[in-house]
C-alpha positions in Angstrom: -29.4 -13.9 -5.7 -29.4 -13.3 -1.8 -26.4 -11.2 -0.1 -24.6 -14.6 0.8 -25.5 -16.0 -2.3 -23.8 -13.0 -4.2 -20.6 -13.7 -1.9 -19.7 -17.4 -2.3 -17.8 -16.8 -5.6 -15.4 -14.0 -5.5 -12.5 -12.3 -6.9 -10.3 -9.3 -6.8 -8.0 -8.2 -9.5 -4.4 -6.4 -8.4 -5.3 -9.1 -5.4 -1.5 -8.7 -4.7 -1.4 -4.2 -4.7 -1.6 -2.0 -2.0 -5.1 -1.5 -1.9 -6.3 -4.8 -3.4 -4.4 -6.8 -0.6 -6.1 -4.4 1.8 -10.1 -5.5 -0.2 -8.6 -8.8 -0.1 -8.1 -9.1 3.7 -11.6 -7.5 4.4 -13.3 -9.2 2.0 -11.9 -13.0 3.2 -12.7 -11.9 6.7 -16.4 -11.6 6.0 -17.1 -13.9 3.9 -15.1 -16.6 6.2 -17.2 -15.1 9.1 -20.5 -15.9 6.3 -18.7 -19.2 6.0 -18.6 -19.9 9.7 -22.6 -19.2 10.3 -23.6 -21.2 6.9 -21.3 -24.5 6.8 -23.6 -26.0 3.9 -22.3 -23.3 2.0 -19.0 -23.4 0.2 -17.1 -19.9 -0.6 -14.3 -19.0 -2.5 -12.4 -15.6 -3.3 -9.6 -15.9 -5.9 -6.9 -13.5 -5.6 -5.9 -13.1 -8.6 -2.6 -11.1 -9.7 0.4 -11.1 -12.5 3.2 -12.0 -10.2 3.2 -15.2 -8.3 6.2 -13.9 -5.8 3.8 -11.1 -4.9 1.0 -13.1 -4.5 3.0 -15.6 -1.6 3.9 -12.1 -0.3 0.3 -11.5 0.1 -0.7 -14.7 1.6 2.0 -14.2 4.4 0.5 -10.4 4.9 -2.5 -11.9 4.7 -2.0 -14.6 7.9 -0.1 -11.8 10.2 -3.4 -9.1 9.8 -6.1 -12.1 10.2 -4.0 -13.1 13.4 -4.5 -9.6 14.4 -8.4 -9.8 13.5 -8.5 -13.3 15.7 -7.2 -11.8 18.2 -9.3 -9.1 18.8 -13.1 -11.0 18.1 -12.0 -14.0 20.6 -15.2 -13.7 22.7 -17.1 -13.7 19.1 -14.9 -16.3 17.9 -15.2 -18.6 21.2 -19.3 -18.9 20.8 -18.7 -19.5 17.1 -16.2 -22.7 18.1 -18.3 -24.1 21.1 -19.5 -27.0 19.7 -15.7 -27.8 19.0 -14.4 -29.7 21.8 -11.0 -30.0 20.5 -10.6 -26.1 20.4 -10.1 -24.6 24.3 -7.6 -22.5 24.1 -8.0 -19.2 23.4 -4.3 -19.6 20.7 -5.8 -22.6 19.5 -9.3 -20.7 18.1 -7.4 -17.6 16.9 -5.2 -20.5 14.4 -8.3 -21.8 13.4 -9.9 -19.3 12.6 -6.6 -18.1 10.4 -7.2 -21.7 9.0 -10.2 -21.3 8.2 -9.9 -17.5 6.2 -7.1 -19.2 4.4 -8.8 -22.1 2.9 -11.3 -19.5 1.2 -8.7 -17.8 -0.8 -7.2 -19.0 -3.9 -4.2 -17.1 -5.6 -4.0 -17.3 -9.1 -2.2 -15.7 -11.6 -4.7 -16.0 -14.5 -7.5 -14.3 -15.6 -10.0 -17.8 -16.1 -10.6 -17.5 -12.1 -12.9 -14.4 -12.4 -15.2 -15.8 -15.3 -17.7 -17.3 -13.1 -17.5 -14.5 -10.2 -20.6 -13.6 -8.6 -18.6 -10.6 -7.9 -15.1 -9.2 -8.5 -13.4 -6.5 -7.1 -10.9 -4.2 -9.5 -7.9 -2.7 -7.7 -5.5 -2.6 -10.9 -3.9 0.8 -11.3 -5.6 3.9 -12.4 -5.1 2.6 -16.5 -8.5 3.5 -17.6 -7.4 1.2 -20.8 -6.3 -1.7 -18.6 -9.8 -1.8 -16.4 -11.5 -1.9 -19.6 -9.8 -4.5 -21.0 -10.3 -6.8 -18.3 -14.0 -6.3 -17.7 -14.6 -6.8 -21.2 -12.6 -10.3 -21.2 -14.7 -10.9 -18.0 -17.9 -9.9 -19.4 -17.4 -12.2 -22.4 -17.4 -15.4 -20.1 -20.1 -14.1 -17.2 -22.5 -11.7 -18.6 -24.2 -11.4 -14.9 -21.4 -10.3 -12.5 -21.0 -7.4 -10.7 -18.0 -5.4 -11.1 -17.0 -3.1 -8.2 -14.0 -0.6 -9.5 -11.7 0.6 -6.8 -10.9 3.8 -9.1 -10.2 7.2 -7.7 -10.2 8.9 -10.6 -11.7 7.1 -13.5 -15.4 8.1 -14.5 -17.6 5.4 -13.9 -19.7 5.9 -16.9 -16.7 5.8 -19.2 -16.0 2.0 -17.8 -19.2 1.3 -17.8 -19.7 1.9 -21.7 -16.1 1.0 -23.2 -16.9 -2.3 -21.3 -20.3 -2.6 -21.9 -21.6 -3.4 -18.6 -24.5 -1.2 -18.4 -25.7 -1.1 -14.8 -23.9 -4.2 -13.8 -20.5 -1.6 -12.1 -20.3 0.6 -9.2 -17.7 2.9 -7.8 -16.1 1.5 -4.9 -13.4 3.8 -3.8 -11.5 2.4 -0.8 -9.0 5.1 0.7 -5.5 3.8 1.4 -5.3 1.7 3.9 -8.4 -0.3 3.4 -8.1 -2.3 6.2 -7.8 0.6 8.5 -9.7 3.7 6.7 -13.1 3.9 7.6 -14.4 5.9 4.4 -15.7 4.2 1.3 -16.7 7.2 -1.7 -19.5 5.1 -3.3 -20.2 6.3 -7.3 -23.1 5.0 -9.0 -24.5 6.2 -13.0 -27.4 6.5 -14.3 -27.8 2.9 -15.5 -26.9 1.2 -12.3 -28.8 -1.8 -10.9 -30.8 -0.8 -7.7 -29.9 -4.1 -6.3 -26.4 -3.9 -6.9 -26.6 -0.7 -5.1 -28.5 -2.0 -1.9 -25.9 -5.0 -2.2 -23.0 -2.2 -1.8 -24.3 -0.5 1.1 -25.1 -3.5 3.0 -21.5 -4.8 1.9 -20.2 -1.5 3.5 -22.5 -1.8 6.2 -21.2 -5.2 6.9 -17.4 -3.8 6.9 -18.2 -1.1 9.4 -17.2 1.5 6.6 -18.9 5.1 6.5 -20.3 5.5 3.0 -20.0 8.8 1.1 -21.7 9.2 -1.9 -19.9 10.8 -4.9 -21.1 11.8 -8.2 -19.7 10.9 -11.4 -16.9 12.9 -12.0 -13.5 12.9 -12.8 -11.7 12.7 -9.1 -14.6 12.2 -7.0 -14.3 14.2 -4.3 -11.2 13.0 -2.5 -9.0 13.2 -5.3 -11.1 16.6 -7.0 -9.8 18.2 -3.4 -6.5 16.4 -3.1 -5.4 16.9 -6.6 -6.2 21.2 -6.6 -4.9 21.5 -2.8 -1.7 19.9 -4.0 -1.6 21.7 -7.4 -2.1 24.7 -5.3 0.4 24.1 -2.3 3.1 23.5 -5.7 2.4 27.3 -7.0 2.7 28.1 -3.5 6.1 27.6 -3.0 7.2 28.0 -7.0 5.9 32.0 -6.2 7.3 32.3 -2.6 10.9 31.6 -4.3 10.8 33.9 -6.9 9.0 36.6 -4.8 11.2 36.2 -1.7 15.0 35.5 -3.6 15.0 32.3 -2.4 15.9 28.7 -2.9 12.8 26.3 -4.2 13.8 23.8 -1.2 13.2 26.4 1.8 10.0 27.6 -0.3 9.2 24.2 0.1 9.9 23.8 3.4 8.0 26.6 4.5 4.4 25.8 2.7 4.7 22.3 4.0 5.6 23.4 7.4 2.6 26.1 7.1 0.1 23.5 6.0 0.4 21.2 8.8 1.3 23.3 11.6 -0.5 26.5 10.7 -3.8 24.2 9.7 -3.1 21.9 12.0 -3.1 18.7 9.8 -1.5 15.2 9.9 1.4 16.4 7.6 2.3 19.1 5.3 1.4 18.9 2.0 3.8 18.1 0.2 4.7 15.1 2.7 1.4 14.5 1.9 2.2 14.0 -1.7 5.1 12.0 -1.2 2.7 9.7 0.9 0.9 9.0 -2.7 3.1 9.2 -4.5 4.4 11.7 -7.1 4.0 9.3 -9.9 0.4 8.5 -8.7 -0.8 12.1 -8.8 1.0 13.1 -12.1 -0.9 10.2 -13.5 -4.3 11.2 -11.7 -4.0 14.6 -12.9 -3.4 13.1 -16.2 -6.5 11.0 -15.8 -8.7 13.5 -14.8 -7.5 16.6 -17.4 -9.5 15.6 -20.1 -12.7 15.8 -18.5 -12.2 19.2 -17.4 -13.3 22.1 -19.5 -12.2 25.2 -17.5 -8.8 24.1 -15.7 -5.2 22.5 -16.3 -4.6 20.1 -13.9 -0.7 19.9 -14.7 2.5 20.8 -12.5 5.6 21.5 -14.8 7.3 20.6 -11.5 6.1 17.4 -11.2 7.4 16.6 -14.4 10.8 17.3 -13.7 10.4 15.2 -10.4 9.3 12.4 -12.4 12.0 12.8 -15.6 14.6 12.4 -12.4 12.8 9.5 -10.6 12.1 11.1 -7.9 8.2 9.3 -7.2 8.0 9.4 -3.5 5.4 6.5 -2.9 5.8 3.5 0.2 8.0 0.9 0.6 5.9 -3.0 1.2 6.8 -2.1 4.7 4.8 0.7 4.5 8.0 3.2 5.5 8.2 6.4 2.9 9.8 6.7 0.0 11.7 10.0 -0.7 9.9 12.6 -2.1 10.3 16.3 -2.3 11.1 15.4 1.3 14.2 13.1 2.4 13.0 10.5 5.0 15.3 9.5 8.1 13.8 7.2 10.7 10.5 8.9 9.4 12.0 12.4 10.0 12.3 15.1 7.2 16.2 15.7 6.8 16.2 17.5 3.4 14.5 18.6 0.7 15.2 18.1 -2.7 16.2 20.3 -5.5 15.4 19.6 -9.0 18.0 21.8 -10.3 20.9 20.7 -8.2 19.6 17.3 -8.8 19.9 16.2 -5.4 18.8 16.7 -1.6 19.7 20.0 0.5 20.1 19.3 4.5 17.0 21.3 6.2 19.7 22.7 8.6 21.1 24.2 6.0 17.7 26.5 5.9 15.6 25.7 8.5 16.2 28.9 10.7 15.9 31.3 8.6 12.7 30.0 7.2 11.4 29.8 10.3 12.2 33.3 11.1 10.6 34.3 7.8 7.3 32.7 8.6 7.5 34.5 12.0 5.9 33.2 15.5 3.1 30.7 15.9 0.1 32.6 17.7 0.8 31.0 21.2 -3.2 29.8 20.9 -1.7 27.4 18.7 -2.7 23.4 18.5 -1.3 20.7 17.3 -3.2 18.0 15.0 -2.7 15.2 17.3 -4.0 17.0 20.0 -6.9 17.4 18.3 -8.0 14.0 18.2 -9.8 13.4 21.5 -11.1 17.3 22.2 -14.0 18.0 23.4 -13.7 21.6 22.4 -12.3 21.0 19.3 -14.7 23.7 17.9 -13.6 26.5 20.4 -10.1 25.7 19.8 -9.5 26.0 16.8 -11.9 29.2 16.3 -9.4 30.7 19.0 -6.4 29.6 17.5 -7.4 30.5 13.6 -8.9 34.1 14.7 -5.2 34.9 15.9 -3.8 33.3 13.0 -6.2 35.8 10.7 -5.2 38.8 13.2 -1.3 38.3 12.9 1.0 39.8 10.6 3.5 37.3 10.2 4.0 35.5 6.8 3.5 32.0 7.8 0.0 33.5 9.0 -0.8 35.2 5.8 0.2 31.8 4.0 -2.1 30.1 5.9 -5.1 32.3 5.4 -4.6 32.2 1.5 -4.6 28.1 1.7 -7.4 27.8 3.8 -9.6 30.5 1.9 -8.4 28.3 -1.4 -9.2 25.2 0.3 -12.4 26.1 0.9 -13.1 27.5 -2.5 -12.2 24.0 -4.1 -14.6 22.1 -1.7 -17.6 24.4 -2.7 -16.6 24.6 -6.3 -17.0 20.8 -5.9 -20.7 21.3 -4.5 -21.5 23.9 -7.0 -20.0 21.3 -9.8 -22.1 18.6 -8.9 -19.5 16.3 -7.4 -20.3 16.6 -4.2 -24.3 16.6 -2.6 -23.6 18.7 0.0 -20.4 20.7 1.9 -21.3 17.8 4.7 -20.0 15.4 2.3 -16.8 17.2 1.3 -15.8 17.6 5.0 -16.5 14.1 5.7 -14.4 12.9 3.0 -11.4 15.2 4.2 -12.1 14.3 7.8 -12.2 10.3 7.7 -10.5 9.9 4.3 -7.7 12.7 5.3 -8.1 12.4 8.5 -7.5 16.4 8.8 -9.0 17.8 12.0 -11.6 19.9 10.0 -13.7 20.0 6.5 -12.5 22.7 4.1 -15.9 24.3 4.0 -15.9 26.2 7.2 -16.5 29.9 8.9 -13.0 29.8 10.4 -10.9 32.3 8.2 -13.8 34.7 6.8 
């Protein structure tokens, strides 16, 4: 079966999710785009999820972003329509072209769709139990598809046998958006089909996505960092109360202000982890503890977050969900307090916990600025080498996280997740977007 061949029957599982309606959007672009170059062929991609209102949520997400797409290949799309005399106008192309994504896409809110799939995508949640389920009811009606798992955290292998589809599944972790993030972590096992393979690099290829290869462990390596750097950044700030007499929510504040502005990422960490979702990562950690022989990948604090329903996560707008933090007009107001059961006002804390962590070297950068340096390098040697030479305890905090950082991205290497420290970074740079990789020179 040729590349196009493999793509005329299609379908993706959680269709209707955050990241499945992201796969779903890519996936109707290209194969539309396949369609428009071979109109003998006829292809299809069922969307398939549980809830019909989502699913007519998703087609209407689905016609604003390929408007967006249209609108942005019109010189592509106007040599694809010139032998269309009734199309002239640039607006008339674009709503042909969403016309013509649309008509490949089916939703469906039953499981039949997927049995004669060339191909299906899996973006259910991370319910090791729930994937194997449905691969198995697949497999029973199409012993030839492929199955392409959008898991962050489940072993591969373990799908791969519960469901018996031996070399027939491949890890295809997306990051969050997938419609905008650039990195795919691709996870193959020992059984896997070198043609499946090839077929999901050229698929990659195809979406313009930068491919970094993961071994087959728990986690991967985006979620092996994420996962210890957050556990970590938690211990942080339980410690910092009890050793400095004060409240958890200012201990709080301070690693999460200490984390993005002392190294100079998007956001703190702990906004970070409201960004996922505290839910999500008590149930990642939960996914990946058994496979782990010499750590605990548990947070008694995360518990108590979750026994109060407090989960961060997104609203379908994409706007945050409070978390640890409070969210106002995407501003953090408060933090929250699991023993008072409720949110404190950051003004309530703010200056003294900023005189606590002391002065920011005046070298210092901010991750946005980062973005289009030439010198990025210099800069950030500069600004680190005074962090390392101050005395202040936002700088001391700092060093500690980096140096622990690091250690977890070569511990990862040394493990066998990762090939290389290359890879790590990369992860951390196009899936995190942080302005560096964890394995670096800058705080030894």
């Amino acid at each position: 079966m040729t590349y196009e061949e493999r793509l005329e029957n299609v379908a993706v599982l959680g269709a209707a999710g955050k990241m499945g309606s992201g796969i779903l959007l890519l996936t109707a672009v290209h194969m539309a785009d396949l369609q428009l170059q071979n109109k003998d062929k006829t292809y299809v991609l069922y969307a398939i999820d549980v809830s019909n209102k989502a699913l007519t949520g998703l087609m209407d997400y689905l016609r604003v972003q390929v408007r967006k797409i249209a609108e942005k290949k019109i010189n592509w799309l106007r040599a694809v329509y010139e032998d269309r005399e009734d199309l002239v106008e640039n607006g008339e192309m674009i709503d042909e072209y969403i016309f013509d994504v649309m008509k490949i896409v089916r939703p469906v809110d039953v499981m039949e769709a997927a049995y004669k799939a060339n191909l299906v995508f899996e973006a259910v949640n991370e319910n090791k139990d729930l994937k194997v389920k449905l691969f198995k009811q697949i497999k029973e009606h199409n012993d030839k598809v492929w199955f392409f798992t959008n898991t962050s955290s489940v072993p591969i292998h373990y799908l791969e046998e519960n469901a018996g589809v031996k070399g027939r599944i491949i890890g295809f972790h997306f990051y969050n958006p997938p419609a905008v993030q650039k990195l795919v972590e691709l996870i193959k096992t020992e059984n896997t089909d070198p043609e499946l393979e090839k077929f999901a690099l050229e698929y990659a290829k195809n979406l313009k996505k930068i491919i970094v290869p993961s071994n087959d462990f728990a986690g991967f390596i985006g979620n092996g960092h994420f996962m210890r750097d957050a556990l970590f950044g938690i211990n942080e700030a339980l410690a910092l109360a009890k050793e400095k007499g004060i409240s958890l929510p200012q201990a709080i504040y301070m690693i999460n202000k200490v984390t993005q502005d002392y190294l100079v990422r998007p956001m703190g960490i702990f906004q970070l982890m409201d960004y996922v979702g505290i839910d999500v990562m008590q149930f990642i950690m939960n996914v990946m503890n058994p496979y782990l022989e010499d750590e605990d990948l548990h947070s008694d604090l995360l518990d108590t977050m979750m026994e109060q329903g407090v989960k961060g996560g997104q609203y379908s707008s994409g706007a945050q969900k409070d978390g640890f933090l409070k969210y106002e007009k995407g501003k953090i107001t408060a933090v929250y307090d699991p023993d008072k059961k409720e949110y404190v006002p950051v003004s309530e804390f703010a200056e003294e916990a900023d005189k606590m962590l002391g002065e920011l070297p005046e070298s210092a950068v901010s991750w946005k600025s980062t973005l289009k340096m030439k010198n990025k390098d210099e800069v950030l040697s500069k600004f680190f080498n005074d962090i390392k030479n101050s005395d202040t305890l936002g700088a001391k905090l700092a060093v500690k996280y980096a140096k622990n950082s690091k250690a977890i991205g070569e511990k990862l290497v040394s493990d066998g997740v990762a090939n290389n420290a290359d890879d790590v970074n990369t992860v951390m740079l196009t899936g995190f977007f942080h302005a560096y990789g964890p394995i670096n020179n800058y705080f030894d």
